[in-house]
C-alpha positions in Angstrom: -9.5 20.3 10.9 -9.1 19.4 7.2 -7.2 21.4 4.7 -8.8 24.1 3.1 -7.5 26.3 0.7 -7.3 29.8 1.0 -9.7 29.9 4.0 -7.4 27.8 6.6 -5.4 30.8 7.4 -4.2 31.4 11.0 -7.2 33.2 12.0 -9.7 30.6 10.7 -7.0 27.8 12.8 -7.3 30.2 15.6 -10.7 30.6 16.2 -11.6 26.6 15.4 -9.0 25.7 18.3 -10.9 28.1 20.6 -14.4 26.1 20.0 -12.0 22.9 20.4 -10.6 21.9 17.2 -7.6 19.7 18.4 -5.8 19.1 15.4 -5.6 21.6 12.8 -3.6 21.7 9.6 -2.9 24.5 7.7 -3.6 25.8 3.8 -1.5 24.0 1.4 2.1 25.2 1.0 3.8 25.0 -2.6 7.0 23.3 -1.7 8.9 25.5 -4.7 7.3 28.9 -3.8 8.6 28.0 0.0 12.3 27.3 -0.9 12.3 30.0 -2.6 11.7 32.6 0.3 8.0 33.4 -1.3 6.7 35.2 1.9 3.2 34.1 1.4 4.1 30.7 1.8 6.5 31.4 4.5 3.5 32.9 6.0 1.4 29.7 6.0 4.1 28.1 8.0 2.9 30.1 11.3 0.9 28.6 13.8 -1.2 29.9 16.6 -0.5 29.9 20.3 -3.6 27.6 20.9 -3.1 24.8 18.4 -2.2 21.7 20.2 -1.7 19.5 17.1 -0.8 21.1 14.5 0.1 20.3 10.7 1.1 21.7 7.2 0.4 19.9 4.1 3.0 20.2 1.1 2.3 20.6 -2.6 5.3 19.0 -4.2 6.3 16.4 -7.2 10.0 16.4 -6.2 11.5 14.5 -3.5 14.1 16.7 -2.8 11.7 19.5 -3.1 9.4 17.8 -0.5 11.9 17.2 1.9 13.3 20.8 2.4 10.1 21.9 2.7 9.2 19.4 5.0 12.3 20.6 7.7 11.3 24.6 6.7 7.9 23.3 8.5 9.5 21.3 11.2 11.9 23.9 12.0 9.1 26.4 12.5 6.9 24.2 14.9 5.0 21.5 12.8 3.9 18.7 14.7 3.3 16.9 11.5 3.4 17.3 7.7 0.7 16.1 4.7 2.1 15.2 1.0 -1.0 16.8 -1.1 -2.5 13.9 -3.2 -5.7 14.7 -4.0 -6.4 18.2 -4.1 -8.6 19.1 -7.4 -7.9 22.9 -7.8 -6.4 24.1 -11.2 -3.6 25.8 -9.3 -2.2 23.0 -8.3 -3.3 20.3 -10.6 -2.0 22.0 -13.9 1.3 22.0 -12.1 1.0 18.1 -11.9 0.1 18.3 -8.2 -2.5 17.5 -6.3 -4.4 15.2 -7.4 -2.5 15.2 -10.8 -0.2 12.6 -8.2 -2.4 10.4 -8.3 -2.2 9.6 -12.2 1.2 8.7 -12.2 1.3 6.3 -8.4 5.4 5.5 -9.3 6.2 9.0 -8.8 4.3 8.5 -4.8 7.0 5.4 -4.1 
């Protein structure tokens, strides 16, 4: 199941995995907002009892950032995690990420 933001929420996972999505990833997570404690994105962190594969994708343009949020995810039950590189939305692009990555590659390396 491909990101998609602000409708992959738990419920949305939930119900796909019941008509037999086997991998499912969840809405992206701002890696700063997460650090921080923001419960909202602590929230998107949560995964339901019947997805067997299951993944969170990170909006981040720090390493360091990135990396913390990546063992918040692992620590509560991500099978996986996504670096965001090509989401279009103004939310996330007028932060410079997203797809706003993709314009300076070096900072990807």
């Amino acid at each position: 199941l491909a990101p998609l933001t602000r409708g992959g929420n738990l419920p949305f996972r939930r119900l796909c995995a019941e008509f037999g999505a086997e991998v499912t990833l969840g809405e992206m997570i701002f890696a700063r907002q997460l650090l921080k404690g923001d419960v909202i994105e602590r929230a998107r962190l949560r995964r339901a009892s019947n997805e067997q594969v299951f993944g969170v994708q990170i909006a981040t343009n720090d390493v360091e950032e990135g990396v913390g949020a990546a063992k918040l995810a692992a620590a509560a039950g991500a099978d996986w995690v996504d670096l965001n590189c090509g989401c279009p939305i103004h939310e996330a692009t007028r932060r410079g990420l997203g797809s706003a990555m993709l314009r300076q590659p070096v900072r990807l390396e």
